[in-house]
Each structure stands twice: as structure tokens, then as C-alpha cells.
N, C-alpha and C positions, 0 to 999 in steps of 0.2 A: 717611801721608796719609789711609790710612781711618778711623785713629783720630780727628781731626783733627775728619774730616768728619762723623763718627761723633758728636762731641763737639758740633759746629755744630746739627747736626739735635735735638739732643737740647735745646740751650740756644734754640733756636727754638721747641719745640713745648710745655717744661715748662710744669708750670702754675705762671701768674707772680703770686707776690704779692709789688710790686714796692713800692720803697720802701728806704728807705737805713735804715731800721730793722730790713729782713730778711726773707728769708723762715723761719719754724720749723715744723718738722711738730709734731703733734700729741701731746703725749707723753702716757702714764700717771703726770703730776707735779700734786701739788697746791702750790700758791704756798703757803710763810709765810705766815699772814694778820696775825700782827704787823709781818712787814716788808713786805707789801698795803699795809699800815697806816702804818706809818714813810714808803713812798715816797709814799703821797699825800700827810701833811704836809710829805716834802720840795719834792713838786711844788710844791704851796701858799705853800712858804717860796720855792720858786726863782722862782714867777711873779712875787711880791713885788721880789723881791732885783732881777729884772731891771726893774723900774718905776724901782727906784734909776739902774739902770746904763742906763735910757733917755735919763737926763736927763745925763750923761755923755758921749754919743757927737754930735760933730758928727755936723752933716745931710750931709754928704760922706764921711762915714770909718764906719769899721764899728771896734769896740772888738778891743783885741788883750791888754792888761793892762791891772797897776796897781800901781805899784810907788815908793817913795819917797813918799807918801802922794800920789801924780799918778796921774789914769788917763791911760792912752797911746793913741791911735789909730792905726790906717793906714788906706793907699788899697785901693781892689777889688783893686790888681793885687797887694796880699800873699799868700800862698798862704793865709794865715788867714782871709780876708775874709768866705767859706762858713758861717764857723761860726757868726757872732752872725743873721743869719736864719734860718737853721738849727734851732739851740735855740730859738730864737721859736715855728716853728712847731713845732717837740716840744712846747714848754711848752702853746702851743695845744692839741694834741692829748691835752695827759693833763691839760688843765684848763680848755677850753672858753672862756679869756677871751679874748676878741675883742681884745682892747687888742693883745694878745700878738702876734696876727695879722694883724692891723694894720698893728704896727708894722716886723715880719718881710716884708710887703709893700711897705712905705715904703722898704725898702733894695734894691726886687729892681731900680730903674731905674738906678741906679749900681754893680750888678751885671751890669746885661747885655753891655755894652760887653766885657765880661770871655770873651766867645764867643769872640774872634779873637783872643786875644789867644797867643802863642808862651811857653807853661810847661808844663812839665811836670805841672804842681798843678793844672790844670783841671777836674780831678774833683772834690778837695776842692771848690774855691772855687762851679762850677757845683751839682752833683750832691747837694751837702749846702745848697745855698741853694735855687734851683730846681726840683730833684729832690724836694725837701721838699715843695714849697709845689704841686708836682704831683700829688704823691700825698694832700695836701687836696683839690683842686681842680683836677683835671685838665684840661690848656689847649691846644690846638692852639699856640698862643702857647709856652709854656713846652718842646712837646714838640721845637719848631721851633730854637729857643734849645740847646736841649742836644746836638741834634742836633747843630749847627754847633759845640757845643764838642766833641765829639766827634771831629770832622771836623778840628779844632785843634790835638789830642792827635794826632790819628795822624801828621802831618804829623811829629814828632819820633820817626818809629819806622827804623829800621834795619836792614833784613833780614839785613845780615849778622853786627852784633853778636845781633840777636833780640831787642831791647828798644828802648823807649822811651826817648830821652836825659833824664838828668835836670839836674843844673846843666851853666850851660854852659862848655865847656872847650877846651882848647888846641890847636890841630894835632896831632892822631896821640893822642887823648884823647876816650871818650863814657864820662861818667861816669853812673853810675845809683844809684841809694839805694832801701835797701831800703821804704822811705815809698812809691814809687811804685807798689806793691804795690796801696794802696787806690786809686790812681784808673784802675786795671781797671774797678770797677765802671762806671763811666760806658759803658766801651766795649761795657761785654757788653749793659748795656741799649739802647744804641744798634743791636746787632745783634736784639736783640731786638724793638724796635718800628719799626723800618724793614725788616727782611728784608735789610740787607746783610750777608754775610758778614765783610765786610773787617776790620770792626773786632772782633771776635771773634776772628779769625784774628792778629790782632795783642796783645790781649788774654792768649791761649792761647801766644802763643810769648813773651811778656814773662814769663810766672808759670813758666812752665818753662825755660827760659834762667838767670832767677831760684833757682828751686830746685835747679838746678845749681851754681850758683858763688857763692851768697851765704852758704850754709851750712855752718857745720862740720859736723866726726860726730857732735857731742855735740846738733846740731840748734838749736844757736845764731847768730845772725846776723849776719856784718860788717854795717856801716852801707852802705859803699860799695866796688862793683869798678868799677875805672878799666880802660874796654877798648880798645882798639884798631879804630876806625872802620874800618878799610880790610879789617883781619883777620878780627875778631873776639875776636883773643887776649887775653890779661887781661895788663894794663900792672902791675895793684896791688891790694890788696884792703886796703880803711881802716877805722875807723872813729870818724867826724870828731866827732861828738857823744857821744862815749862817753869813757871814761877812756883806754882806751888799743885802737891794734886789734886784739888780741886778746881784747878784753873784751868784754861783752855787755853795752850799752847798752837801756837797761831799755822804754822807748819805740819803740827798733828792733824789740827780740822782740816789741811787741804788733800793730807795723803787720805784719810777717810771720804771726801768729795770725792776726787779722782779716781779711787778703788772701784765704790760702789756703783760712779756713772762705768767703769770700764765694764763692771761685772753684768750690769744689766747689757751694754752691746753685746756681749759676749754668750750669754744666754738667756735674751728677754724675759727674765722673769720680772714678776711688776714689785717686790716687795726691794729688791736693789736701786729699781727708780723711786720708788719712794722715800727709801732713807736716803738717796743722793741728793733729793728736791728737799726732804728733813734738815741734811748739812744745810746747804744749800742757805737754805732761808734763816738759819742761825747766823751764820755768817753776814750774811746782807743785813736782817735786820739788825744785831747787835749794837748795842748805844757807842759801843766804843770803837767800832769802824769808822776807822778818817772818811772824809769825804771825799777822797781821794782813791778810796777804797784798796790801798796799801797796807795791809795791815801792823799794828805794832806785834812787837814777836810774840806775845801771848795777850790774849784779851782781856785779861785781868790784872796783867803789870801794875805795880800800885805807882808808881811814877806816871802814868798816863797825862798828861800829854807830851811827855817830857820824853817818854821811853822810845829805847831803839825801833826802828822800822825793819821789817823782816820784807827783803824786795823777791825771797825766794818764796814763801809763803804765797804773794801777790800774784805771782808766777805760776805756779800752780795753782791756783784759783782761777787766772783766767782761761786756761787753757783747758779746766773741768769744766769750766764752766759756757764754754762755746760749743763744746760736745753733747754737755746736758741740754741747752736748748735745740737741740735737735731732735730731741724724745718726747716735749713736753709738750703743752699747748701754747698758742699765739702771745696769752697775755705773760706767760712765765717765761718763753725764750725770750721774750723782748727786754723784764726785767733782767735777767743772767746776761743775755749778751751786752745790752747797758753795762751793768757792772763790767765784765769783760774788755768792753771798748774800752772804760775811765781806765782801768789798770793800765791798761797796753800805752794808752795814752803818757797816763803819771809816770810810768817805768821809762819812757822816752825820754822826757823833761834832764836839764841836764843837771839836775838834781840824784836823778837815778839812774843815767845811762854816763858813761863815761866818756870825754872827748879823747879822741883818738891816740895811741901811744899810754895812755894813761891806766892807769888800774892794773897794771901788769901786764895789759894784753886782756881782762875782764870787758865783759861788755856792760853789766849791772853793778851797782856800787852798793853798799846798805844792806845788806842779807847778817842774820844771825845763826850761827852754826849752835852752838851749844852754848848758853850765857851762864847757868850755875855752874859751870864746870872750872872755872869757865874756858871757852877757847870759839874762836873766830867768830868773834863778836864785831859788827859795824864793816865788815869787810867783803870785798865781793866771791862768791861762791860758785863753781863749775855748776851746779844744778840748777842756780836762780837761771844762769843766761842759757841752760839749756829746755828749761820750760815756758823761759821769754820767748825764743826763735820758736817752738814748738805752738805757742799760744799764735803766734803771729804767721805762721803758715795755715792753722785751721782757720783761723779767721778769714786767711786770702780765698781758703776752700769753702767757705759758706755758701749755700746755694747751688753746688755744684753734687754730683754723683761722688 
């Protein structure tokens, strides 16, 4: 409990520079200035690309792909809904076009509805729409909104499993996925700008419950533990998006990165930098990471070298992984951010960024959404180009306060 409390006081009083794009400390790093260089024309190209993909998206639906030469939409309540305002306002912010901002505000009124709404994804869908568009323009309005989805999230927490429910499940069934990892964030900042503890305290016991039983030795991540609501005991451990469950589903490992580098900004505790630097290094070293450092959609695919490329995976991985060299030492930010540069790089190549008009209006091509399902296989994804522009604004922030 002192640790606990210890860790509350601490994520209360940090100094907050708040925003779903991160907080980084100050390194002794100078940016590539050819790839300074590269991500502005990529911005430039992405601001474009999405002028495409404005004209694309009913006034009711938020874009999710584009596949079969169709683009696809859904409604708010998809967990994806977060990310096409989201990117808007990233792209606003690394290029100043109002269009862009605009337009990312034209979808926050059929997003708010999304506050009360009972999902586990509420973080995504608020936090990366809202959250964004907060940290442009900070809003009593907006801070109000997030609050309540906060208050939404918690409502699915379980003191005795320790976690947050994720899909919903059967009598004598609380399933949880390693995904739920990112919408922590929502709740730390919620404890952060109101003074309640609660949600923190929920927060804190979701990533630690989580780092207990989601993880192999080798620091690889099932998808899903299946618990026992009453117990807490573990019914099963899956994973449902991946090839098989003992494999390592390439997109699982980066939401687990990403969580636990957030969770340590959020309340320095040292055992969150740890297993992020754990991911971390599974990741990099793994024998079947391309050298490209794109990953295929699950690390054990038995087609390897042949298998799909997940460019959303890549995505998040870089973009954890610019953050995490910010916490660690000299020799370890140097390899991460490495890695980091090659992604940003390889996802540029026209290979994996699309020329303009093209992709539906997508910026990245090659992402796997759910392959045993299967559905949105080889196609490009709102979350891949929204963790690419995100990757490619902290990078231009390296170095900086």
C-alpha cells in the first residue's frame, strides 16, 4: 500500500507534459537532419493524402480502411473511431493547416456521445480524439468529456481479478487483452487533473496484474488471459489475433511496449521501465525481425519470410520506442532510437507509404488487422498512419523540453 501511494503522490505532483504524444526528457541526441527532412515531406505528403481521404468519409462515420478498391467506414462506437481525428490533429500540429483542424473538430460532436458509453477502448476512442484536440486547445469542455469517459472505463474494473474487463464474456469469464494496456493512459491523466486517486489506483493495478500473467519468460505477450470473475484465477491464456497462443502476435508486443513505457512516464516507478526495456529487447533481438525492422504480423508465422508485414505494429513500435530512449541510458536510447529511425524510414519507402490519391486517402499500406478471422488483412489501417505521424512528431521533439 505505501508503494501504491507512493506511486499516486508521485503521478500527482510530476511535472506534466501531457498529451497522447508523450512526455520525453531531454536527451544529449541530435535528430537525422535528412530524416528532420524526410518526415517533413512525409507530413506534407500525409496532410495531402488525408484531403483525399476527407472526401471519403461520411459525415456520420469516422474512416477505418480501404480494401477491395472500397473505402470502409464505421460508427463512434468502433474502438477505431479515435484515431482519424486524432491524426488530424497530429497532422495539424506538424503542419499548421487549419483544413486539417478543422476537419478533426467536425468529428469531435459524434464522438462525444462516446463518454458513456460501456468499452473497454475508451481510451483509444476518447483520449486519442479529444485528448488531442486538448492539448491544441485546452477546453473546460473537453477536459469535462474525458473525465466522464474515464469515470466509464472504470466502471469495467474488478478488484478481484485487478483489471479492467475487456471483451465481454460468459458467466465465470473476465477476459482482458493485452490492448487494454494503452487505455491506462486515459485514467492516469484523469487522476492527474482532477486529484482523484481512484482512477490511478485502477490504472496501477490493471499494468501490474497485467505484468504478471500476460507475460512469458522470454518477455513475450499472450493476446488474452481468460479469468475467473469471482476468483481471480486464470481460466486460459490465448492469443486470438496471433497465429497461434503460444506465439507472439506482432501488434500485441507493441501495445504491451507502449503501455508500460507510458506507465512509467506517468508514475516513475522503475519496475514499468523495466519490462518496457524487457519488451523492448525481445522485439529488437528476435531472429525474425526483418532488417528493416517492420515487423511480420506475428513473430512466429510459419510462412516467414513469405508472411504479411504488419506496417501498424512498426508504428507503434517506433513511436514506443523514441519515448523509451528518453528514460534509459546512452547506450540503450541509441539502440531504440536506431531502431526507431529504420522504421520511420522503411514505412516512408514507397513500399509502405502510399503515393498520393492512392490507398483510399490512407497514408501507410501493409498493416494486418485480424488474419485468423480473418478480416483486414494486407490493407492499410487508421491506427497504423496514426502512430506513424505520432512516431514522426516525437522524433522532430527529440532533444527538446
Amino acid at each position: 500500500m505505501k508503494t501504491i501511494n507512493r506511486i499516486l503522490i508521485s503521478t500527482l505532483i510530476l511535472a506534466c507534459t501531457s498529451g497522447t504524444a508523450g512526455a520525453q526528457q531531454k536527451l544529449n541526441y541530435k535528430p537525422k537532419p535528412d530524416l528532420i527532412k524526410l518526415i517533413g515531406k512525409n507530413l506534407k505528403d500525409a496532410a495531402a493524402q488525408y484531403k483525399v481521404l476527407m472526401k471519403n468519409v461520411p459525415a456520420d462515420s469516422l474512416p477505418e480502411t480501404f480494401e477491395k478498391n472500397r473505402s470502409k467506414s464505421t460508427t463512434p462506437k468502433n474502438w477505431v473511431s479515435g484515431f482519424y481525428p486524432g491524426t488530424l490533429f497530429y497532422l495539424y500540429e506538424g503542419t499548421k493547416d487549419k483544413i486539417l483542424y478543422d476537419a478533426g473538430l467536425a468529428k469531435l460532436p459524434i464522438m462525444e456521445p462516446i463518454k458513456y458509453i460501456d468499452s473497454h477502448d475508451i481510451g483509444f476512442m476518447m483520449f486519442c480524439s479529444f485528448g488531442n484536440a486538448n492539448n491544441i486547445r485546452p477546453s473546460a469542455t473537453y477536459k469535462d468529456i474525458l473525465l466522464t469517459s474515464a469515470q466509464s472505463l472504470s466502471k469495467r474494473f474488478n478488484p478481484i481479478v485487478g483489471c479492467t474487463m475487456s471483451w465481454g464474456s460468459k458467466p465465470g469469464e473476465f477476459r482482458v487483452i493485452i490492448d487494454n494496456m494503452m487505455n491506462l493512459e486515459l485514467l492516469m491523466w484523469a487522476t492527474r487533473v482532477s486529484g482523484d486517486s481512484s482512477y490511478a489506483k485502477i490504472a496501477i493495478s490493471h499494468a501490474n496484474t497485467t505484468m504478471k500473467n500476460h507475460f512469458r519468460p522470454d518477455y513475450s505477450s499472450y493476446h488474452l488471459v481468460n479469468y475467473n470473475p469471482a476468483t481471480g484465477g486464470i481460466n486460459k491464456k490465448q492469443t486470438v489475433q496471433g497465429y497461434a497462443d503460444d506465439s507472439a502476435w506482432a501488434r500485441g508486443q507493441g501495445w504491451g511496449l507502449y503501455g508500460y513505457t507510458m506507465m512509467y512516464r506517468e508514475t516513475r516507478d522503475p519496475k514499468y521501465l523495466d519490462q518496457a526495456r524487457h519488451i523492448a529487447e525481445f522485439i529488437l533481438n528476435h531472429p525474425n525481425l526483418p532488417k528493416d525492422k517492420v515487423p511480420y504480423w506475428d513473430f512466429n508465422a510459419p510462412d516467414i519470410p513469405n508472411a504479411y508485414r504488419d506496417a501498424s505494429a512498426g508504428a507503434i513500435y517506433a513511436s514506443a520506442l523514441i519515448e523509451l530512449s528518453g528514460y534509459v541510458d546512452a547506450v540503450a536510447a541509441k539502440k531504440y532510437l536506431d531502431a526507431a529511425e529504420t522504421i520511420i524510414r522503411t514505412l516512408s519507402t514507397d513500399r509502405f507509404k502510399a503515393a498520393y490519391g492512392e490507398n483510399g486517402g490512407f497514408i501507410l499500406k501493409h498493416s494486418v488487422g485480424h488474419l485468423p478471422k480473418p478480416a483486414m488483412i494486407d490493407v492499410p489501417l487508421t491506427y497504423a498512419d496514426y502512430y506513424f505521424v505520432e512516431a514522426m512528431l516525437r522524433y522532430k521533439k527529440l532533444g527538446k523540453k
